[in-house]
N, C-alpha and C positions, 0 to 999 in steps of 0.2 A: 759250457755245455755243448756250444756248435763245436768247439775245438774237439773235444771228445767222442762226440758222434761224427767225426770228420774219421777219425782214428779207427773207430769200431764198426763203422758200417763202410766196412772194405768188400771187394770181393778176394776171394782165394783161386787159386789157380792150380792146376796141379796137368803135371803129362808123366805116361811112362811108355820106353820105346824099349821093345826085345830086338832083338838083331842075331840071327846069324851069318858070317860072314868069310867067304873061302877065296883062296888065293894060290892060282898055279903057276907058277914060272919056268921058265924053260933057261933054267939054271943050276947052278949049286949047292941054292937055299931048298929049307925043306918047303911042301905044300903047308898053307896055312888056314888052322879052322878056328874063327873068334866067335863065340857067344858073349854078346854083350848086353848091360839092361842100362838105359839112360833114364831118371828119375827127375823131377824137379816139385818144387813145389814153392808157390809164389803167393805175394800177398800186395794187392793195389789198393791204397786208404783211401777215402771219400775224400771230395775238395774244402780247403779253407781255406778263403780267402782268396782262392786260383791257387794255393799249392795243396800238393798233394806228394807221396811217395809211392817208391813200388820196392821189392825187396822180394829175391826169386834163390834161394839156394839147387843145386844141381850136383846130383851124385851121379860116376859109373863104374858100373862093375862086373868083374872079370866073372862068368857061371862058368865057362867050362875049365878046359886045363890047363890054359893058357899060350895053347902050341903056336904061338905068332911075335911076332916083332912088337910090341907097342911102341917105340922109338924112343922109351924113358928107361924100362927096366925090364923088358921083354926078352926074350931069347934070341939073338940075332942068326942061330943059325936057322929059322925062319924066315916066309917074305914078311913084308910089314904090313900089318893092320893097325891105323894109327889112331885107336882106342885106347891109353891107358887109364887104370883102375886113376878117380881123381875125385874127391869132394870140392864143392868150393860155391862160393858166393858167385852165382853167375853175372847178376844185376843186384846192384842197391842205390838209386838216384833219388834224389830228389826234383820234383818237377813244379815249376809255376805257368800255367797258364794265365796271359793278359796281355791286350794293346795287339792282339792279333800275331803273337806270337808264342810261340812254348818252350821255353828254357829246361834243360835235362843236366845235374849237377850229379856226378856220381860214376859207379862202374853200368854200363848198358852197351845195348846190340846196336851195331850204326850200319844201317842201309839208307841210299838214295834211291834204290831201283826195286819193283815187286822182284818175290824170289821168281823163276832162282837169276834174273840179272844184275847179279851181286859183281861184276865183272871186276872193279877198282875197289871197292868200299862192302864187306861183307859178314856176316854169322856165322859160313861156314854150315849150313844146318844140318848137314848132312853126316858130317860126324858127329860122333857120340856127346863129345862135349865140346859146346859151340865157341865161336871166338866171342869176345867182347872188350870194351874200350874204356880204361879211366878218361872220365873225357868232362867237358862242356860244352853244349850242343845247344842250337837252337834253328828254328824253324820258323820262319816269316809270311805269313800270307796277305799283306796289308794292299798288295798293288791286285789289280784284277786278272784274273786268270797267273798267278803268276806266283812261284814260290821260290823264295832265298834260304839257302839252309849253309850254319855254319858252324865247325865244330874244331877243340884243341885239345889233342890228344895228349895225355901225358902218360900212357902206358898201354899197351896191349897184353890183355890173357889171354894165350893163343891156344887150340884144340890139344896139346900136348901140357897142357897147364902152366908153361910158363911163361914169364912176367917178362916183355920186351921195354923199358927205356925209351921215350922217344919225346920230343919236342915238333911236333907235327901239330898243322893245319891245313883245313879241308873248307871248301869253298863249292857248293853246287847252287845252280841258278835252273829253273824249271819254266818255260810258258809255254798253255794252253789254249793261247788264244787263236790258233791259226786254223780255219778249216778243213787244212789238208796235211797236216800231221802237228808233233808238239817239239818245242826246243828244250835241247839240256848242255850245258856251257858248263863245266869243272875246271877245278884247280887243285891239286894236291900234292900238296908240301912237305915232304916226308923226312923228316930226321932223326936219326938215330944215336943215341948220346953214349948208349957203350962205343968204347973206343975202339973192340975189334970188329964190328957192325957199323960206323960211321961211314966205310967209303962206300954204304950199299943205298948212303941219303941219296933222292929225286926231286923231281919235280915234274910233275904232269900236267899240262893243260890240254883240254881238249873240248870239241861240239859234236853232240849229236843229235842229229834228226829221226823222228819217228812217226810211220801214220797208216793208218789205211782209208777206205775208199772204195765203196760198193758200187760194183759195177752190174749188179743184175738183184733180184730180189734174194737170191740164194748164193751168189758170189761176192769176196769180199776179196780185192789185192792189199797186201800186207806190204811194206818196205820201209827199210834204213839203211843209214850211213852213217859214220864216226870216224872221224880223226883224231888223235892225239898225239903230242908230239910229249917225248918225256926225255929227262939229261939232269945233270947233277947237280946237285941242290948240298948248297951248305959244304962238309966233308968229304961230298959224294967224288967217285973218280971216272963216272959212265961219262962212253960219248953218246951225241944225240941220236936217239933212234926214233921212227915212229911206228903210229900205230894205226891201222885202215880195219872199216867193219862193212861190209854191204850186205844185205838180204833184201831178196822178193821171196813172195809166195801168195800163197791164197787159202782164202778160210768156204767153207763150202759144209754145211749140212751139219755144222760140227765137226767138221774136219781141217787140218791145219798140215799143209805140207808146203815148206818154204826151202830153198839154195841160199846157204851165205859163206860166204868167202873173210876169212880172219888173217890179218898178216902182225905178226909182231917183229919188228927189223931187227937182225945181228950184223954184228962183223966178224964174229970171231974172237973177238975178247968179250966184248958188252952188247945186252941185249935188252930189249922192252920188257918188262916185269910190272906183274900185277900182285905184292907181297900178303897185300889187305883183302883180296877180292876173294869170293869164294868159288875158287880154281877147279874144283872138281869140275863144277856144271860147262866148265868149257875144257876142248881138248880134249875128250872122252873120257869117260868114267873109271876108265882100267886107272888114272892119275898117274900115266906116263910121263904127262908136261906136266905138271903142278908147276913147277918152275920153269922159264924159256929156256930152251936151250942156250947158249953161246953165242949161234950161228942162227939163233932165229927160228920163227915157225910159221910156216903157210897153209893154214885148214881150209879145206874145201870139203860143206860136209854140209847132207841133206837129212832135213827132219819130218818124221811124220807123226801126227799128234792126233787120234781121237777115241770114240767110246765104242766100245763093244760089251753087250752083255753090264751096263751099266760098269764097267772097270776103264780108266784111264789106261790111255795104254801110246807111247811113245818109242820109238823107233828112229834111231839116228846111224848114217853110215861117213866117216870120215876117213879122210885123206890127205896126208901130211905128207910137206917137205921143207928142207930147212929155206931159209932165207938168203945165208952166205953158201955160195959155191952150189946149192941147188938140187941138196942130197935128199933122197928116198928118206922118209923118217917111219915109213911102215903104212896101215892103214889099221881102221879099229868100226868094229857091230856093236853097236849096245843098242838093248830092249829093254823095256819097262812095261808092268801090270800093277795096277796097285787101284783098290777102290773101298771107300768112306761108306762108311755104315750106318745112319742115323746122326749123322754128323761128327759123334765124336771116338771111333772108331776107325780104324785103317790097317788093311791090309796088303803086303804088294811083296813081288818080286820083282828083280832085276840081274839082267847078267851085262858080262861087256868084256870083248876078245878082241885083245891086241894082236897085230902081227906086224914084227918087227922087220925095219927096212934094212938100209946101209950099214952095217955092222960098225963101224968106224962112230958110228954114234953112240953106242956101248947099250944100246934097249936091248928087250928081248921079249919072245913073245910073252904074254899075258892072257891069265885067263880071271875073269871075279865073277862070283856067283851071292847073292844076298836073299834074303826071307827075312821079310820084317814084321812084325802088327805097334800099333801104336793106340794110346788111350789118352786123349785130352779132353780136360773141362776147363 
């Protein structure tokens, strides 16, 4: 009987996201207009025994006429919006919780960091259909203030629906003990077992520091720092590059405007790559760099974060240049409005304008414009 009412008295879950989404380029492709509807609908079972499941299918699909690139079966003489039409099992694990830890057996969403500091290890949430991990994960909280999470991958579903191969492990370490910010210590060991993807295997290790620190009743300074250094793991053929993060800023009244500087090293052949992270939220939103360049990428780039008229509302201005040789790589505006209604309601826009540097780089400008609403319970 407990087993049974473990099974039947779940909750259900359900979201649906519209989107529409435009794309101008200052090229040869046509402009591009996607309407798209992301759908899910999910089921978490009661516990027994410390286990329990979850099980979330995820549909999307194409409402208008399909004038864009999906990057599967879309038109390519469009730019690309990388939405294609995809049913699929997004998550289905099994989970036991005991002994101060929680074991995840199954396909599920692997983040270390709240959204969107998905930088290394990511969802992706922002496309239509999110990434997720055949994996086994678990999560430790047994020492004080202090958390070990570790997981092995043996496949990635990526936002394009397909199935990446991989024999990777992931290692993150978390303490909160310290007064004046928190530690986070990674590892990640990436391999890739198709053979024409194996020389893209890594290895990353890296620390970062994080914290703030009120310096008046209404002021609060914000800051971090992150190194990582990453190089080739297993098949892989990259030389060592690394990786530097610093921000300050400060929070004020509910307001959030912070400077950070992001360097990912090239040379000109090989460059620092974050394959798993969800790359949109860094690099600006037009998803110029989703990938490092070659030569590297140097962001200097200021954010502004707060509420007006009860809407969230963010404001980022960036400035890029390569790493190797020290080229213009353009600069980019992106804005954001977007505000929750009774909690499970959301609505927002967002734009974001690239303008392309050194031509030798092969960018160009960019322009995306988005309208979205969303329904979750």
């Amino acid at each position: 009987d407990a087993f049974f009412e473990a099974l039947t008295d779940g909750k259900v879950s359900f979201s649906a996201r519209a989107r529409y989404e435009s794309v101008e380029q200052d090229n040869a492709k046509k402009d591009a207009d996607a309407y798209t509807l992301r759908t899910t609908l999910g089921y978490k079972t009661g516990a027994f025994h410390g286990f329990s499941g979850f099980i979330e299918a995820e549909n999307v699909t194409d409402l208008g006429n399909g004038n864009f690139d999906n990057k599967v079966d879309g038109d390519t003489d469009y730019s690309v919006i990388a939405d294609p039409d995809d049913t699929e099992m997004n998550q289905a694990y099994l989970q036991y919780n005991g002994f101060d830890t929680e074991f995840k057996l199954g396909r599920q969403e692997l983040t270390y960091r709240n959204a969107p500091f998905h930088r290394f290890i990511g969802n992706v949430l922002w496309r239509q259909n999110h990434q997720s991990f055949d994996a086994l994960s678990l999560s430790n909280t047994s020492f004080a203030d202090t958390e070990l999470n570790y997981a092995y991958i043996d496949k990635v579903k990526s936002i394009l629906g397909t199935t990446v191969d991989m024999d990777s492990h992931l290692v993150n370490a978390k303490y909160n003990g310290l007064p004046f910010g928190n530690l986070e210590g990674y590892g990640y060991f990436l391999e890739y077992e198709d053979a024409a993807a194996a020389a893209k295997s890594s290895k990353t290790l890296g620390l970062r520091f994080s914290g703030a620190q009120a310096v008046s009743e209404d002021v609060k300074v914000i800051y971090t720092a992150e190194y990582a250094k990453q190089d080739d793991y297993k098949d892989g053929t990259m030389e060592d590059q690394n990786y530097y993060l610093g921000e300050v800023g400060a929070k004020y009244k509910g307001w959030l405007a912070k400077f950070s500087y992001e360097m990912q090293e090239g040379d000109g052949t090989d460059s620092f790559k974050t394959p798993l992270g969800t790359n949109h939220a860094y690099q600006g939103w037009a998803d110029i760099f989703l990938a490092t360049p070659k030569e590297g990428l140097e962001d200097m780039y200021f954010t502004v974060v707060g509420n007006v008229l009860g809407a969230k509302v963010v404001a980022v201005y960036h400035d890029f240049e390569t790493d190797y040789l020290g080229l213009d790589a353009g600069e980019e505006f992106d804005i954001l409005a977007q505000k929750t209604f009774k909690e499970h309601y959301t609505l927002g826009v967002k734009y974001s304008d690239y303008d392309a540097g050194d031509a030798s780089l092969g960018k160009v400008d960019t322009e995306k414009f988005w309208v979205y609403g969303q329904v979750k319970f």
